[in-house]
Residue frames as qw, qx, qy, qz and C-alpha x, y, z in Angstrom:
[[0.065, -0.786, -0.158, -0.595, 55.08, 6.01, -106.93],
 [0.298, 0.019, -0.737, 0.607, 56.68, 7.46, -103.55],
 [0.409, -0.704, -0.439, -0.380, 54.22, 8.44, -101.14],
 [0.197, 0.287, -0.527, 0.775, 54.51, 10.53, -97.79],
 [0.572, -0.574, -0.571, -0.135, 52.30, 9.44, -94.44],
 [0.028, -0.450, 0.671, -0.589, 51.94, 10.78, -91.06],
 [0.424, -0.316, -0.846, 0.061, 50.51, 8.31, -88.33],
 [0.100, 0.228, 0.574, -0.780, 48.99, 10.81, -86.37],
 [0.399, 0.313, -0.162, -0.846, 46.93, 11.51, -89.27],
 [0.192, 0.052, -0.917, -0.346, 46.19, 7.87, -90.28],
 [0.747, -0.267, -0.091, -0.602, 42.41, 6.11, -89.87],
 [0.154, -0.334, 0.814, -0.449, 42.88, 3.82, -87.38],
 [0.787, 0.007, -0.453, -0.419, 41.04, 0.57, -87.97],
 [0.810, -0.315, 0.419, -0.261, 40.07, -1.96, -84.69],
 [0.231, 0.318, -0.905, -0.163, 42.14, -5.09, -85.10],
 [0.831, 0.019, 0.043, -0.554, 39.14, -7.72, -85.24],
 [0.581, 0.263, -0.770, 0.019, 41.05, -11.11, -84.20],
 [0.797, -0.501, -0.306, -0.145, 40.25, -13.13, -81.42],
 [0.777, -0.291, -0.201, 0.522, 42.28, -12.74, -78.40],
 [0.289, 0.303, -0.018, 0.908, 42.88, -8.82, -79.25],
 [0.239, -0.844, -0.467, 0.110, 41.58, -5.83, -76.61],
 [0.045, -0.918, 0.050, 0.391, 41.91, -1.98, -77.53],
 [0.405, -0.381, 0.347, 0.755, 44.21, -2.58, -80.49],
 [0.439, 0.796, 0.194, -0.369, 44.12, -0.40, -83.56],
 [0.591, -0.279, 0.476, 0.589, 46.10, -0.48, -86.75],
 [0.461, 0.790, 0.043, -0.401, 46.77, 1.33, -90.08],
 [0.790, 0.044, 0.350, 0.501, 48.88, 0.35, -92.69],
 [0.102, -0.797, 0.131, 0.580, 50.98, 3.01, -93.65],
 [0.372, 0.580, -0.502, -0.523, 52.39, 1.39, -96.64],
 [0.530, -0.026, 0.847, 0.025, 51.87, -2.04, -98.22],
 [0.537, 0.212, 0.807, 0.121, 50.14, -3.74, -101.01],
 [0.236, 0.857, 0.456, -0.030, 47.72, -1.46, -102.13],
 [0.089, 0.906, -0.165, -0.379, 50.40, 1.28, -102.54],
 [0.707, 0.646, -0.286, -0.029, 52.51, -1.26, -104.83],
 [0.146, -0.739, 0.657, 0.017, 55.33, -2.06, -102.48],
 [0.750, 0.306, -0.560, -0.172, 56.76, -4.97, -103.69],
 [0.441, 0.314, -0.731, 0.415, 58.44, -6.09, -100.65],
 [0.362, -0.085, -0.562, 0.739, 57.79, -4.88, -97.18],
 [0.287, -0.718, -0.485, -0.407, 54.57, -3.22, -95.46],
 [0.258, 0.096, -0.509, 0.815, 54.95, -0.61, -92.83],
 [0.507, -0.485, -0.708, -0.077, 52.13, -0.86, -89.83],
 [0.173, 0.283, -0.641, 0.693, 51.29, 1.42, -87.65],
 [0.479, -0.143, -0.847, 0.181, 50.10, -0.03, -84.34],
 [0.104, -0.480, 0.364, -0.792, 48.18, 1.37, -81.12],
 [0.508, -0.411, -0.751, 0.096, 47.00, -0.70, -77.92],
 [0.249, -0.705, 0.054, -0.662, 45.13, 1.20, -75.84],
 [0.191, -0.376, 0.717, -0.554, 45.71, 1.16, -71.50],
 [0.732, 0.037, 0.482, -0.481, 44.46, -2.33, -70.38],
 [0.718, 0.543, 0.025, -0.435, 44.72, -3.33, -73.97],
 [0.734, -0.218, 0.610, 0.204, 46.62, -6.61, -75.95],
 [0.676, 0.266, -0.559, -0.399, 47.33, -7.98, -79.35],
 [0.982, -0.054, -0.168, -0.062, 46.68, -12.19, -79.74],
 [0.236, -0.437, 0.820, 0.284, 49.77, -14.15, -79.02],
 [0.791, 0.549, 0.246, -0.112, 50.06, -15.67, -82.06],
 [0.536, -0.299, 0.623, 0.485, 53.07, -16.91, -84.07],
 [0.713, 0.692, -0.029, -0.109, 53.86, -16.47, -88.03],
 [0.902, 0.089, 0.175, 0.386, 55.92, -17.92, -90.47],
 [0.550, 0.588, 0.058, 0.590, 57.66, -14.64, -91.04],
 [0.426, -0.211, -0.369, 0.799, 59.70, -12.09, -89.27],
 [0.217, 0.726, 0.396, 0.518, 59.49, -8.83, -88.08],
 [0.473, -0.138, -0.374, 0.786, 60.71, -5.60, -86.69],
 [0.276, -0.879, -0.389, -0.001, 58.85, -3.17, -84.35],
 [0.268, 0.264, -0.155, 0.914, 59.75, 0.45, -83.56],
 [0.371, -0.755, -0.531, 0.100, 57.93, 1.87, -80.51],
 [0.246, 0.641, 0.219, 0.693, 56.90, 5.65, -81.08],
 [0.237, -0.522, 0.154, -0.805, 55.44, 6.61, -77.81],
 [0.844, -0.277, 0.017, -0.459, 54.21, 4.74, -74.57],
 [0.090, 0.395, -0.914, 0.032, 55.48, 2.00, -72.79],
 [0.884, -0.008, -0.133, -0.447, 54.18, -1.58, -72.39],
 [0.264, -0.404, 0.875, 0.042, 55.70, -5.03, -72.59],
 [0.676, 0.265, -0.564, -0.393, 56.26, -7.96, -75.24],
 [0.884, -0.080, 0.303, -0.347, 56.20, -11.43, -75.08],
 [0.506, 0.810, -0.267, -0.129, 59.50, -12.89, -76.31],
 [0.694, 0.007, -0.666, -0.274, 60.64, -15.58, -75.96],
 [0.531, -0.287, -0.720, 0.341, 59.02, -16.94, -73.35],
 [0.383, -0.323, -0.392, 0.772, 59.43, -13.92, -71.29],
 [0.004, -0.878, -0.476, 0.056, 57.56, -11.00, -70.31],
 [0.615, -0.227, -0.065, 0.752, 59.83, -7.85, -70.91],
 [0.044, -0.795, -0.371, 0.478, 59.36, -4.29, -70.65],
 [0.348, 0.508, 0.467, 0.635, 59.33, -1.86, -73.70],
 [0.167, -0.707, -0.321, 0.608, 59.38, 1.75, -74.17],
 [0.403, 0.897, 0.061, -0.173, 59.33, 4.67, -76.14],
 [0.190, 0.848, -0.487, -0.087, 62.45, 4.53, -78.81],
 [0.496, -0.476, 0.726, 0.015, 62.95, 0.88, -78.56],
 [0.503, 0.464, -0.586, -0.434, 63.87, -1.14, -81.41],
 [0.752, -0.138, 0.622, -0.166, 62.33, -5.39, -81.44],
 [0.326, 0.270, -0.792, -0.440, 63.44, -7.82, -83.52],
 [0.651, -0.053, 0.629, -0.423, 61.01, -10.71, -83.40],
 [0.040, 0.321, -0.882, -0.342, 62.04, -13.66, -85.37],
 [0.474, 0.024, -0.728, -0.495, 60.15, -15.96, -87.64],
 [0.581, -0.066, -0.810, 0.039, 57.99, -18.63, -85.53],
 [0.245, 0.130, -0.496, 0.823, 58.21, -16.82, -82.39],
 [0.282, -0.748, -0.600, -0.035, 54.94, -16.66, -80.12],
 [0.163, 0.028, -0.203, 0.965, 54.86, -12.81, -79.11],
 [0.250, -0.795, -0.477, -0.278, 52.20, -10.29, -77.67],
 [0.206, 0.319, -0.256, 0.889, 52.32, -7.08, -76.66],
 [0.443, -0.675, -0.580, -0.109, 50.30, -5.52, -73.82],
 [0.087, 0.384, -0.249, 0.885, 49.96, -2.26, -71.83],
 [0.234, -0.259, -0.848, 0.399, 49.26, -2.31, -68.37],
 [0.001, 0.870, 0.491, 0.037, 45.61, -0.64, -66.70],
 [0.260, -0.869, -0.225, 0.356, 47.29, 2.17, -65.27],
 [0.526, -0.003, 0.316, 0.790, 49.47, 3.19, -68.12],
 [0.003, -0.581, -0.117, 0.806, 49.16, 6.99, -69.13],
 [0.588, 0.516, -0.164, -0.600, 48.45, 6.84, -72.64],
 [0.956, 0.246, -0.160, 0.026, 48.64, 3.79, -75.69],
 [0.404, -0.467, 0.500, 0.606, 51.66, 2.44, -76.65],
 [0.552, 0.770, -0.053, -0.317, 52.36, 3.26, -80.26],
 [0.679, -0.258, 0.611, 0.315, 54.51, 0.98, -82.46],
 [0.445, 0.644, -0.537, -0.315, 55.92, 0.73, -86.10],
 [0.732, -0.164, 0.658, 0.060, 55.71, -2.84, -87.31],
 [0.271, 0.695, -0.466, -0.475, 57.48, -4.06, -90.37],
 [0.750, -0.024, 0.659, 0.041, 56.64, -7.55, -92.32],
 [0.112, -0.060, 0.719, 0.684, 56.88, -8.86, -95.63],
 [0.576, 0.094, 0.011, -0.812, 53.78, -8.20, -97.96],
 [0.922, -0.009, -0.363, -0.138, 53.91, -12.74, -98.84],
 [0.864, -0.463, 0.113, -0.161, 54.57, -15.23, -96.37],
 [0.310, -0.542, 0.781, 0.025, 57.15, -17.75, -96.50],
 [0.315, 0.039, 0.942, 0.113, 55.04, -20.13, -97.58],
 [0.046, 0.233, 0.676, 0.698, 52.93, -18.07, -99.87],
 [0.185, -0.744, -0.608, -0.207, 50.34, -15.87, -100.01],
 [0.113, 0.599, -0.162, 0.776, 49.83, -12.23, -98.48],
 [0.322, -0.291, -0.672, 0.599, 50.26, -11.28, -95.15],
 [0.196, -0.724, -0.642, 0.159, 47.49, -10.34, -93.06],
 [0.406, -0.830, -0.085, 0.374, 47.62, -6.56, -92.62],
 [0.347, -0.365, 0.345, 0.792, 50.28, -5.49, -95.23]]
C-alpha cells in the first residue's frame, strides 16, 4: 500500500539509548507499513545534543534537511550541513552532534535495511 508522510508533521519519539542527548526520531516508513526492504528515519538532535557512537553491521545513507552539525567518520570529526548527502558504510563507528550555540536542530533522513546482515530487524526501522 503506498503511503504519503510529511516530517514536520511526524510524532517525534526521544531516542532512549545510552550515550544519546536531545535526539528524537520517527520512522517515516519501515516495518509496520510493510516495506520489505528499506526503512526511512527521520532524525532530529537538538543544540548541544548527540546520537551514541555506535557501529552496526549494516549500512546507511543520511540526507540532512535543515541545520548544520558534524559526523564522526572515519575517525574524523567533519562538518555537515543542510543538503548534504552521507554515506556511512557497514561497521563504521559514527556520531553525529550539534554544537551549544547552533541556531536550531539539525534534521536528517536516515536510510537502513529493515534485517541486519546477520539477521533479525533493525532497531528503529
Amino acid at each position: 500500500m503506498a503511503l504519503i508522510r510529511n516530517i514536520h508533521n511526524a510524532t517525534m519519539n526521544p531516542v532512549d539509548m545510552d550515550g544519546v542527548k536531545g535526539a528524537s526520531m520517527s520512522v517515516m516508513v519501515g516495518r509496520e507499513d510493510q516495506a520489505p526492504h528499506f526503512a526511512l528515519r527521520s532524525f532530529s538532535v537538538e543544540p548541544g545534543g548527540h546520537t551514541p557512537e555506535h557501529t552496526h553491521d549494516y549500512e546507511h545513507e543520511v540526507y540532512v534537511v535543515s541545520g548544520n552539525g558534524s559526523i564522526l567518520l572515519d575517525g574524523q570529526r567533519r562538518p555537515i550541513t543542510s543538503g548534504d548527502v552521507i554515506y556511512v558504510p557497514a561497521n563504521d563507528l559514527h556520531q553525529f552532534t550539534v554544537d551549544d550555540n547552533a541556531p536550531e536542530p539539525l534534521r536528517f533522513l536516515c536510510i537502513v535495511p529493515v534485517e541486519q546482515n546477520c539477521g533479525g530487524p533493525v532497531p528503529g526501522s
